[in-house]
N, C-alpha and C positions, 0 to 999 in steps of 0.2 A: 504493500500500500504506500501510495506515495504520500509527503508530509503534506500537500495542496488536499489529498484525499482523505486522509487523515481529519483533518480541519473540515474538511467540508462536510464529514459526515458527523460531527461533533458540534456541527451548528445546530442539528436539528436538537440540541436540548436547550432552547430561545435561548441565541445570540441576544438580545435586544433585553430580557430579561432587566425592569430595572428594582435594583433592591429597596427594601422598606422597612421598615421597625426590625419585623420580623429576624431578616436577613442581620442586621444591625448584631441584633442580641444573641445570635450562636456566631458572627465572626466574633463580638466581644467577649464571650464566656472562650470559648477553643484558643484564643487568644491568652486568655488569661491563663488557661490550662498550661501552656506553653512557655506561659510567661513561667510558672513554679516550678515546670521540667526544668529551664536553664537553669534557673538558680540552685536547684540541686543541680545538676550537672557541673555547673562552677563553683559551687559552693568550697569544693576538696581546694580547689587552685588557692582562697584565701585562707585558706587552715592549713597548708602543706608546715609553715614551720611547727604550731603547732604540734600535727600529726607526727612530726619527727622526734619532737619526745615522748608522744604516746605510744607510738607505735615500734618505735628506731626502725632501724635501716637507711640505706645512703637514700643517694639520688634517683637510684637504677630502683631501689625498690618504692618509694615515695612514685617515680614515673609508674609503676607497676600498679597504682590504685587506678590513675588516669588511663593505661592502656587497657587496662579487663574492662574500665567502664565501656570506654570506648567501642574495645572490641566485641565486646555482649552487643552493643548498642549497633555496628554496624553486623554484625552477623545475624539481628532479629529486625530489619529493614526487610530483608525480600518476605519472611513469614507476615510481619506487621500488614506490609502491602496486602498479601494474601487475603488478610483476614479484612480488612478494611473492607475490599474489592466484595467479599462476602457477607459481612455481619453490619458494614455501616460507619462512619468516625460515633457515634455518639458513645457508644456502648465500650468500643477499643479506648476515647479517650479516657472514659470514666475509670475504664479497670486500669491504665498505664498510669493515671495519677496514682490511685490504692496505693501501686507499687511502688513507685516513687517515695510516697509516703512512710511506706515499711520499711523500705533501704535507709532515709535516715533519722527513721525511729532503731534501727537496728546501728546505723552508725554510733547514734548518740549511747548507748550502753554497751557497745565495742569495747573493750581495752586490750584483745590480742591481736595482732595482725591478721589473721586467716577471717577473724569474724566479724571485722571493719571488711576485708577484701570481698567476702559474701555483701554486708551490705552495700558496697559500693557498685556490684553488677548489678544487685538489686534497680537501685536508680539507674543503670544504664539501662536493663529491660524494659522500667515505666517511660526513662524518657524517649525510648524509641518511637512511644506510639504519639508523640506530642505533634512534631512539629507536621508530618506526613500525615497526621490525621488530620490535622486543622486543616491543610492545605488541600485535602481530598472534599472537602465541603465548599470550596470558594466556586469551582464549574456549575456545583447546582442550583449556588443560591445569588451570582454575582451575570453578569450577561460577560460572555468569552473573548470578548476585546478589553476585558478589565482584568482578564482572571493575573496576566504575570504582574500589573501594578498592585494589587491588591493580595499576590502573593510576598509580591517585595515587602506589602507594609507588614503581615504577618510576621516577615522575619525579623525586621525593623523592630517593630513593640514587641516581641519576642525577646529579645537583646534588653529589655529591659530588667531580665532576669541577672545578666551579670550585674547591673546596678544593686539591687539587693542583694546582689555575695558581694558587691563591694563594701559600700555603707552597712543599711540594716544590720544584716547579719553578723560582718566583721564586727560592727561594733557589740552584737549580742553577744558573741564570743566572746571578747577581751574581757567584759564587763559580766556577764552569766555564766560563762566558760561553755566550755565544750558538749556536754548532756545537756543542758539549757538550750543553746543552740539549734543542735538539730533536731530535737525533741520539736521547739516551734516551726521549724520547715515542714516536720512532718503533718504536725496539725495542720499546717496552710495547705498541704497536699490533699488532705481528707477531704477539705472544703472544698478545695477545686472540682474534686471527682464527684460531692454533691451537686455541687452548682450544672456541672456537665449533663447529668443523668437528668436533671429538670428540664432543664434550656435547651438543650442542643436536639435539633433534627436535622435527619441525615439529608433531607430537599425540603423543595417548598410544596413538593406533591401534599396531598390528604393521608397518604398513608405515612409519610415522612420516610420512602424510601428514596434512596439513593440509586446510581447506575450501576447496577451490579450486574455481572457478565452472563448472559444465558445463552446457550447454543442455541441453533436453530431446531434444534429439534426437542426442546426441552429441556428443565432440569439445570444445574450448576454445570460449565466449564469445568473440566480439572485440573487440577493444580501443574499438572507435568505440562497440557496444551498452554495456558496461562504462562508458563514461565519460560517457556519453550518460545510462545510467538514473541514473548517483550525480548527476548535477549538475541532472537536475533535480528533484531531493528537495528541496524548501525546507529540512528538516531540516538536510542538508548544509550548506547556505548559513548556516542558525542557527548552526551548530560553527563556523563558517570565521568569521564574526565575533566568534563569544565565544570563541575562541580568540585572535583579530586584539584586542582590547580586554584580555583580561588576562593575556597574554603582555610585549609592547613598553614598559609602565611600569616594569619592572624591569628589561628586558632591555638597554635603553638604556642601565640605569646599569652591571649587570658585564658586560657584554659589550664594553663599546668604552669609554665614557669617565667612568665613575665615580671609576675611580683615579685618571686625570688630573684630574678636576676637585677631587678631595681631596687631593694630592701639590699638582699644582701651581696651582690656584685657590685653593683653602685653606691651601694648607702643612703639612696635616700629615701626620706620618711616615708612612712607608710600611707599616709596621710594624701602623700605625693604622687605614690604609684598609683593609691585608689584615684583619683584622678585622673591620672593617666588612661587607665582601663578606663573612666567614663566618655573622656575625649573620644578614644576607639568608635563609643557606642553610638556617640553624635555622627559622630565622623559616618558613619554607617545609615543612619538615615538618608544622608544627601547621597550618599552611594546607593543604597535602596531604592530611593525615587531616580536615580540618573540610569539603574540596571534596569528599572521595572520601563520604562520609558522608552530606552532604546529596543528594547525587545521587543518590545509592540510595533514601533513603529521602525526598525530594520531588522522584521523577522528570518529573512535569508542570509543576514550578514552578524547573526549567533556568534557564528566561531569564531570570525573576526576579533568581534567585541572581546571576545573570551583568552584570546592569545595575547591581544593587546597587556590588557589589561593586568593578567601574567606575567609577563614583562616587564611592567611598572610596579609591580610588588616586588620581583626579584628587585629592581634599582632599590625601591626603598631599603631591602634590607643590609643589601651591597652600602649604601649611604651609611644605616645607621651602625653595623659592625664597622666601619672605616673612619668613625665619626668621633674625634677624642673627647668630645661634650658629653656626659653622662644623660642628659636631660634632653638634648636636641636628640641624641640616639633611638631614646625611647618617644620622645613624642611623633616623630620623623614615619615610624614604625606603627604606633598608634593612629595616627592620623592619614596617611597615605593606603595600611593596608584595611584600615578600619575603612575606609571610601571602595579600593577594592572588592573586598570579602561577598558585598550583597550578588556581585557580581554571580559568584557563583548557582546565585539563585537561577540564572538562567540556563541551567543545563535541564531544571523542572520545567522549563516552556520548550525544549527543544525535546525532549523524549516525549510529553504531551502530542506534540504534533506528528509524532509516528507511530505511537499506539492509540488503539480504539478507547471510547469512555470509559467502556467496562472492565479495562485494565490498568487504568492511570494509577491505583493504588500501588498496583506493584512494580510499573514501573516506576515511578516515583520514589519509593522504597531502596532500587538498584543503585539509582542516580544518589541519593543520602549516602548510601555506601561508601561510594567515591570518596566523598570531602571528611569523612571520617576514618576511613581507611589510610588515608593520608596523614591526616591529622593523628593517627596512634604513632605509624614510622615515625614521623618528625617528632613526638613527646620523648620517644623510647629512644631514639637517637641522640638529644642532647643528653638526657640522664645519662647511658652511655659514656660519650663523651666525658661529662664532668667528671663522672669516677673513673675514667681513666687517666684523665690529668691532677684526680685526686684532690681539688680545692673547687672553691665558688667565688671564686676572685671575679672579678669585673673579665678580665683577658678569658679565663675560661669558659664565661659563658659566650662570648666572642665566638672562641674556636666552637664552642658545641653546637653555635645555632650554626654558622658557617656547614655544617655537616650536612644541613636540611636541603641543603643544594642541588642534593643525591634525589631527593622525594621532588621537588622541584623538575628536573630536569624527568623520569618517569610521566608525570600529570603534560607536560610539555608535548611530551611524545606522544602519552596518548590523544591526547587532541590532536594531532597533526594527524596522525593514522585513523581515528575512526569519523575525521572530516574526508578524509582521500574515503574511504569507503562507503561514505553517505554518498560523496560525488558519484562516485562511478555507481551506484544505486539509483541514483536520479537521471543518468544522462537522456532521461526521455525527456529533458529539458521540462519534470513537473517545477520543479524549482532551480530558480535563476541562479543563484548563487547561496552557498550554504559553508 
């Protein structure tokens, strides 16, 4: 199916559709759902020093909370899709808060390694169903020439979860300590997976179903045909790397070891880095609206966008490793790759447009894999690194993000190679340029 056919036959769920109250209050509850998955999901990145006396271990094991989240988190995308594509977002989002919630109820009365490292896949299983579940509700209830801006905002206010691991909660930390802490994450997860099960419908039908996959002859699709047809859309494979490419440039830094590298590589206040991380977050709205934007209005020219852009993260980070200013380093990094990052969103408009409706959860699902599968190399590689230069000197973590060049250069490539394979897929001239 080609991407022009794709879309065309994805109009018939009304293009023109325009939203109302209704629509308003499950994007704003799925939103918020989302908003509690990042914050657990970040929450570890401002507790790491913390967690290094509760827990001990170097750096390699400290990166080992953030990798299993991760890797749980990108290993239950194509299932998550799965189930979405079948049961609906309301029901997947409600139960992946729950979880959420248990992971850091279960962190908060942790004090061995092994059963902080159970809670912590915990939240990476709940937060898997967050963001791909939200985003599988915006084609039913938004009209399809709004769906990537208003997939960008999702991601946008989304991100306002690392706000609350920056302030709130650091400061519940320091002041409540550690069981205080995440004890109230979890309450706030409870509430979210309330509010979700209320509020949220799967469309604006009557029965509040969604586009879930039916064969023609009845009955559910199976999961082998479903996974089977999304993967081999080159398209897919297009998402899963521009996705994989400008996701992990930023995500390396507030996800796992930015604060550390500006607390304790740099020295400066804590106070300063949380700031920093919030710039990022700004910084990512205007990138949010400038990805959501261009993608609608130069749909064929995706990869483009997507290599560009690529490319100006790498300078960024090229600048801010070479950069003897402690504070220009990190804002330089903050602010350049924090405008990049939304970017990535647009690998979910370009596998959209080569799978049919009733599989956008899973592939959707595929394409998350990407920016997370990256983003674990690049955590696990600077931890790495720093125990093997043995210190957390400013220079160290220098050389260890330097290393992420390796994951960089992989997401590069594959963009290049599953654009050449979309092309020669389309040479029936459906699409002009891609």
């Amino acid at each position: 199916m080609s991407a022009d056919a794709a879309a065309g036959q994805s109009l018939t769920l009304d293009p023109d559709r325009r939203p109302g109250g209704r629509a308003w209050t499950v994007f704003t509850i799925s939103v918020l759902v989302y908003v509690i998955a990042v914050a657990g999901r970040t929450s570890f990145s401002v507790a790491v020093p913390l967690a290094g006396d509760r827990f001990g271990g170097g750096s390699a094991v400290l990166a080992l909370f953030v990798v299993l989240q991760l890797g749980v988190y990108a290993l239950a995308q194509v299932p998550v899709g799965l189930l979405l594509d079948r049961f609906g977002s309301r029901r997947v989002l409600a139960c992946g808060a729950l979880v959420v919630a248990a992971g850091q109820a279960g962190l908060a009365l942790a004090h061995s390694l092994p059963t902080a490292i159970v809670a912590r896949v915990l939240v990476g299983v709940g937060d898997a169903t967050a963001f791909i579940g939200a985003i599988r509700l915006i084609p039913a209830w938004f009209a399809l020439g709004r769906v990537p801006i208003i997939t960008q905002l999702v991601s946008i206010l989304g991100q306002l979860g690392q706000i609350v691991s920056a302030f709130p909660f650091l400061s519940l930390l320091h002041r409540g300590g550690w069981s205080t802490a995440f004890n109230v994450m979890g309450g706030v997860g409870v509430g979210a997976a309330v509010l979700g099960l209320a509020l949220i419908r799967d469309s604006a039908a009557p029965d509040g179903g969604g586009h879930r996959r039916r064969p023609v002859g009845g009955g559910r699709e199976s999961v082998w045909t479903t996974m089977t047809a999304v993967a081999r859309q080159p398209g897919t494979w297009l998402g899963f790397f521009s996705h994989w490419i400008g996701m992990f440039p930023m995500a390396v830094f507030t996800l796992m070891w930015g604060l550390s590298w500006m607390t304790e590589g740099m020295g400066l206040a804590t106070s300063t880095a949380s700031w920093a991380i919030t710039v990022s977050t700004g910084a990512g709205v205007l990138g949010g609206l400038l990805a959501g934007t261009l993608s609608v209005r130069l749909p064929g020219h995706r990869s483009t966008i997507v290599l560009t852009t690529g490319l100006v993260s790498l300078a960024a980070w090229t600048v801010a490793l070479l950069s003897p200013s402690h504070l220009l380093s990190a804002m330089v990094v903050a602010c350049v790759c924090g405008v990049t990052g939304p970017f990535s969103g647009i690998g979910f408009d370009s596998a959209r447009s080569f799978n049919e409706p009733g599989r956008w959860g899973t592939c959707t699902g595929m394409v998350n894999v990407g920016g997370f599968t990256a983003t674990i190399l690049a955590v696990e590689l600077v931890g790495l690194v720093l125990d093997a230069t043995g210190g957390r000197t400013d220079a160290d973590f220098r050389v260890a993000f330097a290393a992420t060049a390796l994951v960089w250069v992989i997401g590069m490539g594959g963009v290049a190679v599953s654009r050449a394979l979309t092309r020669r897929r389309m040479r029936d001239g459906a699409v002009a340029s891609f």
